[in-house]
C-alpha distance (Angstrom), angle and dihedral (degrees) to the residues before:
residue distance angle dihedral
X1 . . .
X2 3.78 . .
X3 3.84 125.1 .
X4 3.50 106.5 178.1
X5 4.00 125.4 -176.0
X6 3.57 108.2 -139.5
X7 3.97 116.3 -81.1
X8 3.74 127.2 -148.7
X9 3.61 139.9 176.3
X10 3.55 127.9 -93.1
X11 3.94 100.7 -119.6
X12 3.64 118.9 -6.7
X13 3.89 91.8 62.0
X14 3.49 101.7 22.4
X15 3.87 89.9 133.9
X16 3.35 83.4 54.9
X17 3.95 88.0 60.9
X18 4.30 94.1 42.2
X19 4.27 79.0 58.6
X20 3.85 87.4 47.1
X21 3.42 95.1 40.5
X22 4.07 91.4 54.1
X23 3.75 95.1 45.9
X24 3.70 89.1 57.9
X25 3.51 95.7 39.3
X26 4.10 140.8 -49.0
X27 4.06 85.3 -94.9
X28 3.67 135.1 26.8
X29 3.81 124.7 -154.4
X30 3.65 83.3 0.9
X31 4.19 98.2 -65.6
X32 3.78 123.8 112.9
X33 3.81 120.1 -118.3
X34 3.48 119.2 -110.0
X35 3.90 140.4 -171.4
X36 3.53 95.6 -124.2
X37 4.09 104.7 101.3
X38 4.52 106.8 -142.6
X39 3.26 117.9 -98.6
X40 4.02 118.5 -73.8
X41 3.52 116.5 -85.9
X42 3.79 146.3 -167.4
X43 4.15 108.2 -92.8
X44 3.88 105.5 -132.7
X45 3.61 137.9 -145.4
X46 4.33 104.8 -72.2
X47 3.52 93.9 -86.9
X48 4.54 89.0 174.4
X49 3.78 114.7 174.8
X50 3.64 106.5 -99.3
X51 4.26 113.0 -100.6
X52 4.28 105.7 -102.9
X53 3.41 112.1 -108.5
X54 3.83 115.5 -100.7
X55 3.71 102.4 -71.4
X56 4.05 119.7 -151.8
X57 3.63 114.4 -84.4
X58 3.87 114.5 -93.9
X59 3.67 117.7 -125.1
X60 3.72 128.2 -141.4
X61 2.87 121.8 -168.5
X62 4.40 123.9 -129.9
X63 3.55 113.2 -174.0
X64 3.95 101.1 -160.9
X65 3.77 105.8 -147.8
X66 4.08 109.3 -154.7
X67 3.78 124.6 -174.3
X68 3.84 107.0 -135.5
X69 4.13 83.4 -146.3
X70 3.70 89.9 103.0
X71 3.82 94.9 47.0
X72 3.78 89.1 44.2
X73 3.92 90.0 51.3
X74 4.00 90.6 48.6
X75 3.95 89.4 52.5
X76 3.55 90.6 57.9
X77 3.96 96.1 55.7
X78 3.61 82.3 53.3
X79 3.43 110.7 46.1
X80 3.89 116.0 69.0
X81 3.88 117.3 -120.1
X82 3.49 91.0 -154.2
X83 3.82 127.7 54.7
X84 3.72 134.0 -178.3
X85 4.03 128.1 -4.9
X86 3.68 133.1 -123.9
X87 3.98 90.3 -129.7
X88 3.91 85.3 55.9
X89 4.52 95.8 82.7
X90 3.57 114.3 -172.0
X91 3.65 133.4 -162.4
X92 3.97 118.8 -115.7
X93 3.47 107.8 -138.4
X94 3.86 122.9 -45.5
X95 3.77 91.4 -37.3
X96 3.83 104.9 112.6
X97 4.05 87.7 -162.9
X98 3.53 100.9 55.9
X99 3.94 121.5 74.6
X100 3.65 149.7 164.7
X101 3.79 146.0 -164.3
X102 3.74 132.6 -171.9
X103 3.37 150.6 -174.5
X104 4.03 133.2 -158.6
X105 3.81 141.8 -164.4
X106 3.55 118.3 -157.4
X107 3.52 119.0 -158.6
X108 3.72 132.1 -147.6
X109 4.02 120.9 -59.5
X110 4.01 121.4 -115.5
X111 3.45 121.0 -157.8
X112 3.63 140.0 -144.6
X113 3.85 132.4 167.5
X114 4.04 117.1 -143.4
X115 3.97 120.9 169.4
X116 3.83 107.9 -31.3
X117 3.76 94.4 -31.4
X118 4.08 131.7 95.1
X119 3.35 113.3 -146.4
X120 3.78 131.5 -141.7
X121 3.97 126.7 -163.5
X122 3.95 132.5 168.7
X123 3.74 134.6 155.7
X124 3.70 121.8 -126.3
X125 3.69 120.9 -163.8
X126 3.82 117.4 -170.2
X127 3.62 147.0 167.4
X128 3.80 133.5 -127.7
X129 3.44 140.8 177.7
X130 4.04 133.8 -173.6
X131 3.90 139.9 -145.8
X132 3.06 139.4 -145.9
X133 4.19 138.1 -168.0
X134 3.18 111.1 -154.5
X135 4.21 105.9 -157.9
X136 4.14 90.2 -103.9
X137 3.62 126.8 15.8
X138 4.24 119.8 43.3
X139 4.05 129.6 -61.0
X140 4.11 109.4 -82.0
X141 3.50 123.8 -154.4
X142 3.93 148.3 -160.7
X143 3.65 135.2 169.9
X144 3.62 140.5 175.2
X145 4.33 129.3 -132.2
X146 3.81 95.1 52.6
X147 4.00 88.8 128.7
X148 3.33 136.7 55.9
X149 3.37 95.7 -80.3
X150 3.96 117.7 67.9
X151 3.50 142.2 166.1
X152 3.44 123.3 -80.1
X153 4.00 135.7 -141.1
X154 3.84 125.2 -174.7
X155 3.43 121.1 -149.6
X156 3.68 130.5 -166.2
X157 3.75 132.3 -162.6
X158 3.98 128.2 -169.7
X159 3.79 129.2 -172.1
X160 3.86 122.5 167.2
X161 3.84 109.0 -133.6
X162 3.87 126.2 -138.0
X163 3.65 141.9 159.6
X164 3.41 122.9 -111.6
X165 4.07 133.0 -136.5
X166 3.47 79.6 -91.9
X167 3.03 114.5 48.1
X168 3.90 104.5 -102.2
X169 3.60 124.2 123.2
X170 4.09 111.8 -110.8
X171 3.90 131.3 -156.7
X172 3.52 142.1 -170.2
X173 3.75 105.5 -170.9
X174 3.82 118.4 -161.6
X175 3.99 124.1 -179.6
X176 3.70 107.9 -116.7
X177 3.85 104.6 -170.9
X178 3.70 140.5 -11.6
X179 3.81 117.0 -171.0
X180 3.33 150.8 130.8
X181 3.85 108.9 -76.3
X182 3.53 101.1 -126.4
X183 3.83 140.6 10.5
X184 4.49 94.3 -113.7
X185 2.85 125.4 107.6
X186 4.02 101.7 -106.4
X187 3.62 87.7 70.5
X188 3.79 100.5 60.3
X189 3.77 128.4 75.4
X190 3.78 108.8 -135.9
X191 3.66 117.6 170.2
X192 3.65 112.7 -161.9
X193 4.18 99.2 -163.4
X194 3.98 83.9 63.3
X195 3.63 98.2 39.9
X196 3.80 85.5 -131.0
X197 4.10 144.6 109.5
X198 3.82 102.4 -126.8
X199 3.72 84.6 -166.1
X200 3.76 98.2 106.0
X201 4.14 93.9 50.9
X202 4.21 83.1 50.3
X203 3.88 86.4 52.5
X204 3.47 90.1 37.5
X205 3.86 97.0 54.8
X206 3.60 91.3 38.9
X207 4.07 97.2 63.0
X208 3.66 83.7 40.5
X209 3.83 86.1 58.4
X210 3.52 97.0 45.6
X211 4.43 99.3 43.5
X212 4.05 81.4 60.0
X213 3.88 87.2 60.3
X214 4.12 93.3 46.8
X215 3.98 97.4 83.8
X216 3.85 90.6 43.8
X217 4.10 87.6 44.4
X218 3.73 94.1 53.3
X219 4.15 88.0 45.4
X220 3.51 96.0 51.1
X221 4.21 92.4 48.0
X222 3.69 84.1 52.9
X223 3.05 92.1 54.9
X224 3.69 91.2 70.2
X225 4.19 104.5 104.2
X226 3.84 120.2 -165.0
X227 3.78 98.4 172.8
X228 3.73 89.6 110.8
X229 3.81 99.9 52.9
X230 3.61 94.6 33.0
X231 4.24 84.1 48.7
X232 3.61 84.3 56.9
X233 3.44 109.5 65.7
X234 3.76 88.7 31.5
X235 3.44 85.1 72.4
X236 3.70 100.9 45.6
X237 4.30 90.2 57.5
X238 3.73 88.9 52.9
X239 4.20 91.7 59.0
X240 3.87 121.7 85.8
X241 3.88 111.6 -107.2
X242 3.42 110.5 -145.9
X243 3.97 113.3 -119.8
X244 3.67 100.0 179.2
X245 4.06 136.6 -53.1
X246 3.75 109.3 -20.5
X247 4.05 93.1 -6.1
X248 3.59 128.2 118.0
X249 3.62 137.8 -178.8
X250 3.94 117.8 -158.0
X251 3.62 116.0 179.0
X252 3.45 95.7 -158.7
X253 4.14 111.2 -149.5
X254 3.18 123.0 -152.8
X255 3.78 118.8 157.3
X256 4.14 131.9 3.5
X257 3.43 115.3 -157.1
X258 3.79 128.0 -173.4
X259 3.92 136.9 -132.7
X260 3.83 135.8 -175.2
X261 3.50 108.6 -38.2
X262 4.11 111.3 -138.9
X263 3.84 126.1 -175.8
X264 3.97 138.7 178.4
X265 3.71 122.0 -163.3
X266 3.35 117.6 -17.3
X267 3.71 104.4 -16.1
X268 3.60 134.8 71.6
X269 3.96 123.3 -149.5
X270 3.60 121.9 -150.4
X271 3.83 116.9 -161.9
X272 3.53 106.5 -138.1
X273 4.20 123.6 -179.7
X274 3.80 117.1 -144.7
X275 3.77 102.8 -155.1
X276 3.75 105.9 -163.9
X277 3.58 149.7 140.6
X278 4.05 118.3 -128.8
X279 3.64 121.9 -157.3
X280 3.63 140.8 179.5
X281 3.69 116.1 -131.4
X282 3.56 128.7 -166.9
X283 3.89 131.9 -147.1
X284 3.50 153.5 107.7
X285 4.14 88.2 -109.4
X286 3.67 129.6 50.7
X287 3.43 112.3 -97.2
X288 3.66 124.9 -105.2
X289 3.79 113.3 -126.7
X290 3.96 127.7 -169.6
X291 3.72 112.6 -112.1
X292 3.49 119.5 -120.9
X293 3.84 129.8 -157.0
X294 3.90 110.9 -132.8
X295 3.86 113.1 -84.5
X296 3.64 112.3 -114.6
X297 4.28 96.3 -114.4
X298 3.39 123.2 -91.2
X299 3.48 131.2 -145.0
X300 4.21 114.9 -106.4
X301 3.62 108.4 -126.8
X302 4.05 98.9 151.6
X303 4.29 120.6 96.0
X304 4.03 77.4 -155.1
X305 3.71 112.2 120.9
X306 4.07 142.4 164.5
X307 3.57 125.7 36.2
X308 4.25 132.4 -64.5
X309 4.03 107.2 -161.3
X310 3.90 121.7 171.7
X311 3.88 99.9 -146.0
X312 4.30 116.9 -169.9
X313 3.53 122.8 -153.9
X314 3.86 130.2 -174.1
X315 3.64 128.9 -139.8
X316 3.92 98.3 -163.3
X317 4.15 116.2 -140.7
X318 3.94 91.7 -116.8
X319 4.21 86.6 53.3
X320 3.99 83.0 50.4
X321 3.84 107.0 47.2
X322 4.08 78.4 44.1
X323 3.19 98.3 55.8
X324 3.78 101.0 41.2
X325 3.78 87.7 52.1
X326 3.23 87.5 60.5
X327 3.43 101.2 49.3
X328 4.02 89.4 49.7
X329 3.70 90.5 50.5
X330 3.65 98.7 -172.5
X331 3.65 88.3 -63.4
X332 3.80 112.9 -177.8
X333 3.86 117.5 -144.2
X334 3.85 134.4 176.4
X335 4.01 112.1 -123.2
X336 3.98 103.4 -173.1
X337 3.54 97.8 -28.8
X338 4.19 92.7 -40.1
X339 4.00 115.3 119.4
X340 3.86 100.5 -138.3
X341 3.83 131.0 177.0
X342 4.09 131.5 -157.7
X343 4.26 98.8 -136.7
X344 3.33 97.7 163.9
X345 3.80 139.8 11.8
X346 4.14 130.8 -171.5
X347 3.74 131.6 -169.3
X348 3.59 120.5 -130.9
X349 3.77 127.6 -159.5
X350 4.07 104.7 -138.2
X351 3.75 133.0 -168.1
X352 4.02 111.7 -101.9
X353 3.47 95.9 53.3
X354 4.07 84.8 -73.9
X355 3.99 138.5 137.8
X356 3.74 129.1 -132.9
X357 3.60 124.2 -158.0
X358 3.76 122.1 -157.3
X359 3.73 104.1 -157.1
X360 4.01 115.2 -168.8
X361 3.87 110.8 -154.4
X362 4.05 130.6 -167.3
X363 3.57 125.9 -171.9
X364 3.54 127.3 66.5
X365 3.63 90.7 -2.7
X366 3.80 124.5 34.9
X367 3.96 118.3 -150.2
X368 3.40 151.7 65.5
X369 4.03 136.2 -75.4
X370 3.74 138.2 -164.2
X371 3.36 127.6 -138.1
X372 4.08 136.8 -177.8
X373 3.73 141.0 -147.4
X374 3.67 156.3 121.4
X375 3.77 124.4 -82.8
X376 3.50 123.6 -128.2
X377 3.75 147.4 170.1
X378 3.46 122.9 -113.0
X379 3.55 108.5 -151.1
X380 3.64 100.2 -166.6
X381 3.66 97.7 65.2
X382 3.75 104.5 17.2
X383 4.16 101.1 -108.0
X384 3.63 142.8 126.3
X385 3.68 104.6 -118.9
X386 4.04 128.0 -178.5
X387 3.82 96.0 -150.2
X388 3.89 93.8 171.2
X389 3.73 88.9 57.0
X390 4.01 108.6 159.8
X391 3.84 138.7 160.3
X392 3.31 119.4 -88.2
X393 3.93 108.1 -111.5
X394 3.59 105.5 161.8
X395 4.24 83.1 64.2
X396 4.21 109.7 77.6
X397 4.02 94.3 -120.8
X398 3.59 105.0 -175.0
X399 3.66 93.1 -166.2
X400 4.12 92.1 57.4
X401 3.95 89.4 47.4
X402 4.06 88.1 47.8
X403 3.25 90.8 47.2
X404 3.56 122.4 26.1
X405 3.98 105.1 174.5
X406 4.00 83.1 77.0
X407 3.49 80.5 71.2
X408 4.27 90.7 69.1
X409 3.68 124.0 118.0
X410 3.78 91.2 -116.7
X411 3.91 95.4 62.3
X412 4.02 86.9 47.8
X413 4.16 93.4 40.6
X414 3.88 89.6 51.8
X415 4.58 93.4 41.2
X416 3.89 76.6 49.3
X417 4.07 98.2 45.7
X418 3.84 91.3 52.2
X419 3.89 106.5 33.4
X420 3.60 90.8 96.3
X421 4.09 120.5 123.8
X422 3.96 120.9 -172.8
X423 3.66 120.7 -118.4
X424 3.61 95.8 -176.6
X425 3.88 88.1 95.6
X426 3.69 96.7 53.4
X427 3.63 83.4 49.6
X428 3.70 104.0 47.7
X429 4.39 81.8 50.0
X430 3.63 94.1 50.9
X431 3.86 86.6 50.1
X432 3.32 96.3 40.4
X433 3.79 88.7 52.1
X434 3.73 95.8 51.3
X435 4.39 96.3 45.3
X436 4.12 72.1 63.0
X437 3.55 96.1 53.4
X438 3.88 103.6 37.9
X439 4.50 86.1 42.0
X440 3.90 103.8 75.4
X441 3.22 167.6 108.7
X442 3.88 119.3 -106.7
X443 4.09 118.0 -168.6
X444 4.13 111.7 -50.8
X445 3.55 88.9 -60.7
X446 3.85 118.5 51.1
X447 3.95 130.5 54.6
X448 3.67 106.9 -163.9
X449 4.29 105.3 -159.6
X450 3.80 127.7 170.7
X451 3.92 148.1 133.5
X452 3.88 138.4 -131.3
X453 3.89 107.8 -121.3
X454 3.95 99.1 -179.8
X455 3.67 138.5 13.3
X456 3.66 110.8 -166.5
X457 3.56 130.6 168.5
X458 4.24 120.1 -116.5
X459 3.02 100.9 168.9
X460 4.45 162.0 -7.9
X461 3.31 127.6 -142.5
X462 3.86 134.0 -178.4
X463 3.67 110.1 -136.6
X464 3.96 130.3 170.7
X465 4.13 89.6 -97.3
X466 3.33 94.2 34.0
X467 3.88 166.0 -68.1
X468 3.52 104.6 -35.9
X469 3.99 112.7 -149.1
X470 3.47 108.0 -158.1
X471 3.77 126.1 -171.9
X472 3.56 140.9 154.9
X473 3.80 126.3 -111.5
X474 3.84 122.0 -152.0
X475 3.88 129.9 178.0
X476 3.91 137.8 113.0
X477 3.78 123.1 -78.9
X478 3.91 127.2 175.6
X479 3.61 136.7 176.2
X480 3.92 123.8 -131.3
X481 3.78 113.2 -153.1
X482 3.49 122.2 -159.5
X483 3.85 118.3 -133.5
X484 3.82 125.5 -129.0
C-alpha cells in the first residue's frame, strides 16, 4: 500500500520543490532551499521506481462501545410485570383437593455486562394462598403476602450479544435462575392448612412465565439495527483528510470483521478489525475516491494485528549535488604529488538503475570528471552510499586522458569515502507526516489515534526525479467511535 511523499522534477518545477520543500520543513536532508534551479541536465531513459507489491491489509482496530440501556429498556416491554392471578387456582400435584393461586409483581430489571454475556436481574414479590376440600364440610383457605411485607423471588436472565452480517444486534436469551431471594423465612410461602411450602409451584410458574417471553426477547434485541451509525463513519474513513497543501490521506476500508465481544457493567465492547489500506496522495485537487456501500461484517479469524504501510520518499538531484558539496567542502588533497580540490559536485540520474557524479576540481588541474555507480543504503549509519563508485570510461573525458594520475585509487577511495547523503531526514518527514495522518479527528463521530513502531528501509530506487527511499512503516492504529 503506497505512501508516497510528493515527487518533483529536478529543474522545470523546481519552485515547485522550494514549496515542497517548505511544507515539509524549511530544510530537507539538512540543506536550505534556494531559488537558484541545478544546473541543466541530460533527461534519461524513465527509469520510475517499481510499484510495491500488494502489501497485507493493515488492521485497525474499532472497539464499538454499546450501552446495553436500550436492550435493557426493550426487555422491559417484553417481560410482564405482573404474573399469575388469585382467581387462576391450581392443583398441587395429583391431589384433586389441594389448590393454589398466585399473584406476582415484578420489579424493574438492572443490568450488568460480564465476559460476553448481558445480564438481567429483577425482584418479584408475590402473594399466594391455598385451598383445601376437606371430604364434608366447605373448602378452607390460607395464604401468605397479604401485608406489606411479601415474599420475594429473584430472577435472572442472560443473553450473549453479537452483531450480525448485517449489522443488527442478535440474542439468545436463556433464564439463569429463579429463586427465592434469600433463605428467611419472609421469603418462603408456607401454607399451614396444606401442610406444604407452595414456594416451588410460585417458582415454578414464574420460569414458566418468563421461557414464554425468551423467543419474543431475542426478536425484539434483534431488532436493534446499527447500519445507519455504523454507515456513518464508514463513510467518513473512505474521504481524503487533508494533511497539508496538495497532501491527502485516504484510509481506504475495505472489510470489518468482528471478534469476541466482552463487556463489564453496563457496556458492551465489540472488537471490530478495520482492514484497510492508507495512502498518501498528492495533488493540487482533492482526490476523487470510489464510494463504497458498507460491507456486510465479517467474522475476525486472523491473530494479525497493527498496521504494514510502504511509505516512498524522494531525495531530489539538486538536494544531492548539495549535499555532497557539502560534504567535500572544498577539501584539498594531494594525488601523486598534485594539490587537487572537489569545488563542486552534481548528481546524475543514469540508466541501469545507476548514479553519475559530475565532480568539478580546481587546483593543479582545472575541470570536471564523471564517475558511475550503484546506490545503496548503508544500514549502519542511515546513508545512501555508491560503494562501487568508478570513473566513467566509456565517456571521452579529456581531463582523465590529459591527465591520467586522476585516474589513481586514492582520488576514487576518497569520491567514494565522502559520497554519502543521509536519509534519516526524509525519514523522520515521512514519519512525521504519517503520526499527522493516523492522530485525528474524523467528522463528529470518529477519532482516528495511532503510532509508528518501526521505520525500516526496503528498498532504493533511481528514478528520473529522484532517489526514491522506500521503507516500510509498522505500528498500531485504532479508531474510537463515538456512540449516538
Amino acid at each position: 500500500m503506497p505512501l508516497r511523499i510528493w515527487e518533483m522534477s529536478v529543474a522545470a518545477k523546481w519552485s515547485a520543490i522550494c514549496r515542497g520543500m517548505t511544507l515539509l520543513g524549511t530544510t530537507v536532508l539538512g540543506m536550505a532551499c534556494t531559488r537558484e534551479a541545478p544546473p541543466t541536465v541530460p533527461v534519461p531513459p524513465d527509469m520510475s521506481a517499481p510499484a510495491p507489491s500488494r502489501a497485507q491489509a493493515s488492521r485497525l482496530s474499532v472497539p464499538l462501545a454499546y450501552d446495553i440501556t436500550a436492550v435493557m429498556g426493550l426487555v422491559e416491554h417484553v417481560v410482564p410485570t405482573r404474573f399469575g392471578s388469585m382467581d387462576s387456582v391450581k392443583q398441587i400435584g395429583d391431589n384433586d383437593r389441594r389448590h393454589y393461586a398466585f399473584q406476582a409483581v415484578r420489579g424493574p430489571f438492572t443490568a450488568f455486562a460480564d465476559g460476553n454475556l448481558l445480564h438481567l436481574r429483577a425482584t418479584i414479590s408475590y402473594q399466594a394462598r391455598g385451598f383445601i376440600k376437606p371430604p364434608i364440610g366447605p373448602t378452607i383457605s390460607a395464604g401468605c403476602g397479604q401485608g406489606a411485607e411479601r415474599p420475594r423471588l429473584v430472577v435472572e436472565l442472560a443473553t450473549p450479544l453479537t452483531l450480525t452480517t448485517h449489522w443488527h444486534l442478535a440474542s439468545k436469551a436463556r433464564i439463569v435462575t429463579v429463586a427465592p431471594a434469600s433463605t428467611e423465612p419472609r421469603d418462603h410461602c408456607d401454607v399451614s392448612i396444606l401442610h406444604k411450602d407452595v414456594t416451588e409451584q410460585v417458582v415454578g410458574a414464574a420460569r414458566g412465565a418468563l421461557a414464554d417471553r425468551l423467543t419474543s426477547i431475542d426478536e425484539k434485541v434483534g431488532s436493534i439495527d446499527l447500519t445507519k451509525q455504523v454507515t456513518e463513519w464508514w463513510q467518513m474513513l473512505a474521504r481524503p483528510i487533508k494533511l497539508a497543501d496538495g497532501i491527502w490521506l485516504t484510509l481506504g476500508p475495505e472489510q470489518l470483521s468482528m471478534g469476541h465481544v466482552r463487556g463489564h457493567s453496563r457496556t458492551l465492547v465489540v472488537p471490530v478489525r478495520l482492514d484497510a489500506h492508507p495512502a498518501i496522495i498528492t495533488g493540487s485537487a482533492e482526490p476523487v475516491m470510489l464510494s463504497r456501500t458498507l460491507p456486510a461484517l465479517a467474522r475476525d479469524t486472523s491473530t494479525g494485528d497493527g498496521y504494514h504501510i510502504v511509505m516512498d520518499g524522494v531525495v531530489d538531484y539538486g538536494t544531492a549535488s548539495r549535499e555532497l558539496g557539502s560534504a567535500f567542502g572544498n577539501k584539498t588533497f594531494n594525488v601523486s604529488g598534485h594539490p587537487v580540490r572537489v569545488a563542486r559536485v552534481t548528481v546524475l540520474p543514469k540508466a541501469g538503475g545507476k548514479l553519475g557524479l559530475s565532480a568539478a576540481f580546481t587546483g593543479d588541474v582545472t575541470g570536471t570528471i564523471e564517475l558511475v555507480g550503484t546506490p545503496a543504503v548503508n544500514h549502519v549509519d542511515g546513508t545512501i552510499t555508491v560503494p562501487d563508485l568508478d570513473f566513467d570510461l566509456q565517456s571521452s573525458n579529456p581531463l582523465l586522458k590529459s591527465y591520467s594520475w586522476l585516474r589513481s585509487g586514492a582520488v576514487r577511495a576518497e569520491l567514494r569515502k565522502r559520497a554519502r547523503i543521509p536519509i534519516a531526514p526524509v525519514l523522520a518527514r515521512g514519519k512525521a507526516l504519517l503520526l499527522e495522518g493516523l492522530n485525528r479527528r474524523i467528522g463528529d463521530a470518529v477519532t482516528l489515534s495511532g503510532s509508528v513502531d518501526s521505520l525500516a528501509v526496503v528498498g532504493l530506487f533511481v528514478t528520473r526525479d529522484g532517489m526514491t527511499v522506500r521503507a516500510e512503516a509498522r505500528g498500531q492504529a485504532g479508531l474510537a467511535v463515538k456512540q449516538h
